[in-house]
C-alpha positions in Angstrom: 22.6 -5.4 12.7 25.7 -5.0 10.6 27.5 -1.7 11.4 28.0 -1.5 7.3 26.4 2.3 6.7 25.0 0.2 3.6 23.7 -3.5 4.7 21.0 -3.7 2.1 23.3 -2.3 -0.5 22.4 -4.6 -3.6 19.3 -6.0 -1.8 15.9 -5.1 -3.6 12.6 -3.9 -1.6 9.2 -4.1 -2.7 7.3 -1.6 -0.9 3.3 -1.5 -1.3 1.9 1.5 -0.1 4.7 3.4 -0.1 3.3 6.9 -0.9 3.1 8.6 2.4 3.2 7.8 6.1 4.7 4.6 7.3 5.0 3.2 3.8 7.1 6.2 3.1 9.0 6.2 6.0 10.5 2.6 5.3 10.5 3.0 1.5 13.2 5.9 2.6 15.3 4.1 5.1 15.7 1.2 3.0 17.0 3.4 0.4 19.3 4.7 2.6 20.5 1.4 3.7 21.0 0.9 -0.1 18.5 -1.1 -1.1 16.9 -0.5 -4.5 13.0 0.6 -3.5 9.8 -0.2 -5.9 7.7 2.1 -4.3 4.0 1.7 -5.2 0.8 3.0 -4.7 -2.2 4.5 -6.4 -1.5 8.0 -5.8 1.1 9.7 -8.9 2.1 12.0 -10.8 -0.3 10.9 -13.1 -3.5 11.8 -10.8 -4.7 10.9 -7.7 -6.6 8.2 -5.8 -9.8 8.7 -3.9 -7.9 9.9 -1.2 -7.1 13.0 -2.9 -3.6 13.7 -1.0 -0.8 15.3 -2.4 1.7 12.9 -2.2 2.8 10.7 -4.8 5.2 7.9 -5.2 7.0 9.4 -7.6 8.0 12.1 -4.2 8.5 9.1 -2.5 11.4 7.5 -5.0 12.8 10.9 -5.3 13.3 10.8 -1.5 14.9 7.4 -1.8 16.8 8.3 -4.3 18.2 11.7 -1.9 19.4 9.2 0.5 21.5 7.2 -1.6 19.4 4.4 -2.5 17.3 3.6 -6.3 13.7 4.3 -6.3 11.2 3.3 -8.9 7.8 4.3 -8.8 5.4 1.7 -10.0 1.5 3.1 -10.3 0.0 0.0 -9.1 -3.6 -0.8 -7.3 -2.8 -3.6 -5.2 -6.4 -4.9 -5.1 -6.4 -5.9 -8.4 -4.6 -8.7 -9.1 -3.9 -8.2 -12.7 -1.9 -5.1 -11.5 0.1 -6.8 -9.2 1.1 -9.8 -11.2 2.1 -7.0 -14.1 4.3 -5.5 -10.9 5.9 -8.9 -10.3 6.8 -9.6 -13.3 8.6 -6.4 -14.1 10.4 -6.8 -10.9 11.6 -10.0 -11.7 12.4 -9.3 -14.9 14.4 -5.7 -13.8 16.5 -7.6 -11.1 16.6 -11.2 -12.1 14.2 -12.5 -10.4 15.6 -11.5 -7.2 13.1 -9.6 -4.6 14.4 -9.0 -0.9 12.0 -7.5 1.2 8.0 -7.1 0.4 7.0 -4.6 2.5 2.9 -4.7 3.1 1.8 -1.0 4.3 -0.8 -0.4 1.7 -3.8 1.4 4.2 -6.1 3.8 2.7 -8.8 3.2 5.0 -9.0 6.5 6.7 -12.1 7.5 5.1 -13.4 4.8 5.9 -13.1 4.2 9.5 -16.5 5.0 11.7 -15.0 5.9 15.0 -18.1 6.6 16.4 -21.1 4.0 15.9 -20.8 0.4 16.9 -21.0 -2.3 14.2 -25.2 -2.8 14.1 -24.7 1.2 13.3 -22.5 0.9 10.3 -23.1 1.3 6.6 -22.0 -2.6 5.7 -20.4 -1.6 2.5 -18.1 1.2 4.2 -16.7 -1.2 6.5 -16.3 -4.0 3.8 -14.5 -1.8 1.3 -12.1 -0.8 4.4 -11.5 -4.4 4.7 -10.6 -4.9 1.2 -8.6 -2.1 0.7 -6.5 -3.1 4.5 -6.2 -6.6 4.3 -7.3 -8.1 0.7 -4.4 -5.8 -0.7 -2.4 -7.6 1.5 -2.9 -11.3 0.7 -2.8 -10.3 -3.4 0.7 -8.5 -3.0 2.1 -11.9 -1.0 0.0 -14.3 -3.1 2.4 -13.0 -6.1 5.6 -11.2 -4.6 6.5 -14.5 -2.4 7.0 -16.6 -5.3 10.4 -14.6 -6.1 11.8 -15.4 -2.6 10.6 -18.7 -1.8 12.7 -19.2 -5.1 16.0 -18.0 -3.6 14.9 -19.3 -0.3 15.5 -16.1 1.6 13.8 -12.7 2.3 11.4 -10.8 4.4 8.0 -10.2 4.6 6.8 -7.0 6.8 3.2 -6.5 7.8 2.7 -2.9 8.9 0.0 -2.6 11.4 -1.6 -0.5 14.6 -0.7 -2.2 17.7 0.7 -5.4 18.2 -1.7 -6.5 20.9 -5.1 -7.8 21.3 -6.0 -4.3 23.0 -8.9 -3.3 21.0 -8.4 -0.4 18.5 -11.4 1.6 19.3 -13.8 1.1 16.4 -14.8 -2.4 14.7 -13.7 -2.6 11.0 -10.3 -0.6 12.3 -9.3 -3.2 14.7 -10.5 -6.5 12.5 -8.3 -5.1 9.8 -5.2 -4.0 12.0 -5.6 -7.7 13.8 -5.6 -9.8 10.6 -3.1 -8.0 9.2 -0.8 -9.3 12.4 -2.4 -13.0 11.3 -1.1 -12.6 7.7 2.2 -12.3 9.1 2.3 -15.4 11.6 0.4 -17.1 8.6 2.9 -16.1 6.4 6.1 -17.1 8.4 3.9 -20.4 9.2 4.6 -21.8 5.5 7.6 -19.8 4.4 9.6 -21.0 7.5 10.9 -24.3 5.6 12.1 -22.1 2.9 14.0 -19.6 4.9 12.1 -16.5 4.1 10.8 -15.0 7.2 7.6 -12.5 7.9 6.5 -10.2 10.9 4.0 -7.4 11.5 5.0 -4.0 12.7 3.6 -1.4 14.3 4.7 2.0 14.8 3.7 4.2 18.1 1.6 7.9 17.8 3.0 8.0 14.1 3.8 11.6 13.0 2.0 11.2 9.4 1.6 13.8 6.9 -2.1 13.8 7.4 -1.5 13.8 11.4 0.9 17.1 11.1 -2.0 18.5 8.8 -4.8 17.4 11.4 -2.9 19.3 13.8 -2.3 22.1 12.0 1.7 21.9 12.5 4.6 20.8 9.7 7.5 18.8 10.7 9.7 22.3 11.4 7.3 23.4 14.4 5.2 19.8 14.9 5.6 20.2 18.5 3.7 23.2 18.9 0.5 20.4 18.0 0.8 19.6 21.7 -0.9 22.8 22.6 -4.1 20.8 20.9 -3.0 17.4 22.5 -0.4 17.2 25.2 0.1 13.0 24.3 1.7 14.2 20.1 4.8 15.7 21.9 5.5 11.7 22.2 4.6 10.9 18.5 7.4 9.8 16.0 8.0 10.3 12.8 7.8 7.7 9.9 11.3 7.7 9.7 11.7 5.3 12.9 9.3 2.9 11.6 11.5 3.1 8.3 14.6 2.8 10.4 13.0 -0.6 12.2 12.6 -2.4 9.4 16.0 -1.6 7.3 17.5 -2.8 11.1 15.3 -5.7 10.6 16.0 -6.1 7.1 20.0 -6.0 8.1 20.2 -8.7 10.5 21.6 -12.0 9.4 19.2 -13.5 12.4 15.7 -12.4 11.2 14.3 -15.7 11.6 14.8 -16.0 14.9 11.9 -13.5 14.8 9.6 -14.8 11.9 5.7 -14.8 13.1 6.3 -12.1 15.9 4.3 -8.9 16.1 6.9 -6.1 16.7 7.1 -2.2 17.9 9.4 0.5 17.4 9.5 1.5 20.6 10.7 -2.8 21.5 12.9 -2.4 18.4 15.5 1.0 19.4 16.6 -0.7 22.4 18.0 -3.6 21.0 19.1 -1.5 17.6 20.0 1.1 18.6 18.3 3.8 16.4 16.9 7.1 16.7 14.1 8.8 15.2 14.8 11.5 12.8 15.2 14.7 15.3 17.8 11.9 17.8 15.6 10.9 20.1 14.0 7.7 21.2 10.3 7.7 21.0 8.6 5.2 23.6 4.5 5.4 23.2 3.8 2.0 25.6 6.2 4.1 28.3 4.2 7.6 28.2 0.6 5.6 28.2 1.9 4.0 31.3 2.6 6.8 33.2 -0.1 9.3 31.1 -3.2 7.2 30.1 -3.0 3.9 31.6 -4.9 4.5 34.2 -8.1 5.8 32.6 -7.6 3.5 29.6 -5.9 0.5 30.7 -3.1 -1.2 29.7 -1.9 -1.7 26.0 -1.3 -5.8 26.9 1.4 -7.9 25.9 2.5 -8.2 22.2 1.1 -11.2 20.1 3.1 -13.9 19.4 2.5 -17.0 17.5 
């Protein structure tokens, strides 16, 4: 990674799903590697999404914009094409056709996620409209943000996922979305390799998420009391070393040498040299080695092309 305070300064991100958690998290650290952010989402000033969180993007560009990099907020629903092409094109024409980094974190499947019954249990349409929102969003957002890098033959592509091995996530729809989304990316670098643009998945470990530190009843100022309720948060990061991942990624002139892999922060601050956002080093794999490993089994090797 370059040891500029600024690599990406000049560089423009593309980040979908960039209103809260993981999505935020990046959005952020690209700014403040000085990147100019399009952070979008369906959650703004404007109103709401079925969600019905708080945050907005508009919070989100105002944080990017804190750190020293340019934030625009884009209302955009990223399963409808229409919407996305619209985004594209006032991308392209805003920066000259130029487009950096696409970062896929768009989610929202919450909600939707039946952690309980087994797939013969679940209401069909639930799980289908979890996979449309996870991974359909997904392909729509490449389909018509890659054209702008395959153009100037360079850029990344960043699929944000849970786990990056074939572990299974606990719950059907959950884990088929979270593994295709690792596929997209080893798709992705599979046909953009000849034109220099490269694409990976991420994943982050116990990720400290707005809605986490609500679900514990904690805010970031006292988060670790939330390991009265669960002794395994006091390893949880925030969504500031995910966002500090990828602007390392986004920053080294040797990406491809990594296009198609499935990465992890905690594989990532080693070699980087980051922290999260308090200085430490967050490791989940090491604490559910010693801590849970034994009645759950290991989390298996990463995926790899």
């Amino acid at each position: 990674m370059s040891t500029d305070a600024r690599p990406l300064a000049g560089q423009v991100a593309l980040v979908a799903g960039g209103t809260r958690g993981g999505g935020r998290g990046i959005a952020v650290e690209l700014g403040a590697a000085g990147a100019t952010v399009y952070v979008t989402g369906r959650s703004s000033a404007a109103g709401r999404s079925d969600l019905d969180r708080p945050e907005t993007i508009e919070e989100t560009a105002e944080k990017v914009a804190a750190v020293g990099g340019r934030g625009i907020p884009v209302r955009t629903d990223h399963s409808r094409p229409d919407e996305v092409r619209a985004l594209v094109d006032r991308i392209a024409a805003e920066q000259g056709g130029r487009l950096d980094i696409l970062v896929n974190s768009v989610w929202g499947g919450d909600p939707l996620t039946d952690w309980e019954r087994p797939l013969w249990e679940q209401d069909l349409d639930t799980g289908l409209r979890l996979m449309r929102r996870a991974v359909e969003t997904h392909v729509i957002t490449s389909r018509f943000a890659l054209p702008l890098m395959v153009a100037r033959k360079s850029g990344l592509v960043v699929e944000v996922t849970d786990g990056n091995t074939a572990r299974y996530r606990g719950s059907f729809f959950y884990d088929l979305a979270k593994s295709a989304v690792i596929r997209l990316a080893v798709a992705q670098a599979a046909e953009l390799k000849a034109h220099g643009v490269a694409a990976l998945a991420i994943t982050p470990g116990f990720l400290r998420s707005e809605a986490m530190l609500e679900g514990f009843g904690v805010t970031e100022a006292n988060w670790r009391d939330g390991a009265a309720k669960d002794p395994h948060f006091a390893y949880s990061e925030t969504p500031a070393y995910l966002g500090r991942a990828v602007a390392a990624l986004a920053a080294d002139p040797g990406i491809m040498a990594r296009t198609g892999q499935a990465l992890a922060t905690w594989g990532l601050y080693e070699e980087y040299g980051f922290t999260d956002a308090d200085g430490t080093q967050p490791d989940w794999p090491a604490h559910w080695a010693e801590a849970l490993e034994q009645e759950h089994g290991p989390l298996g090797e990463p995926l790899t092309p």
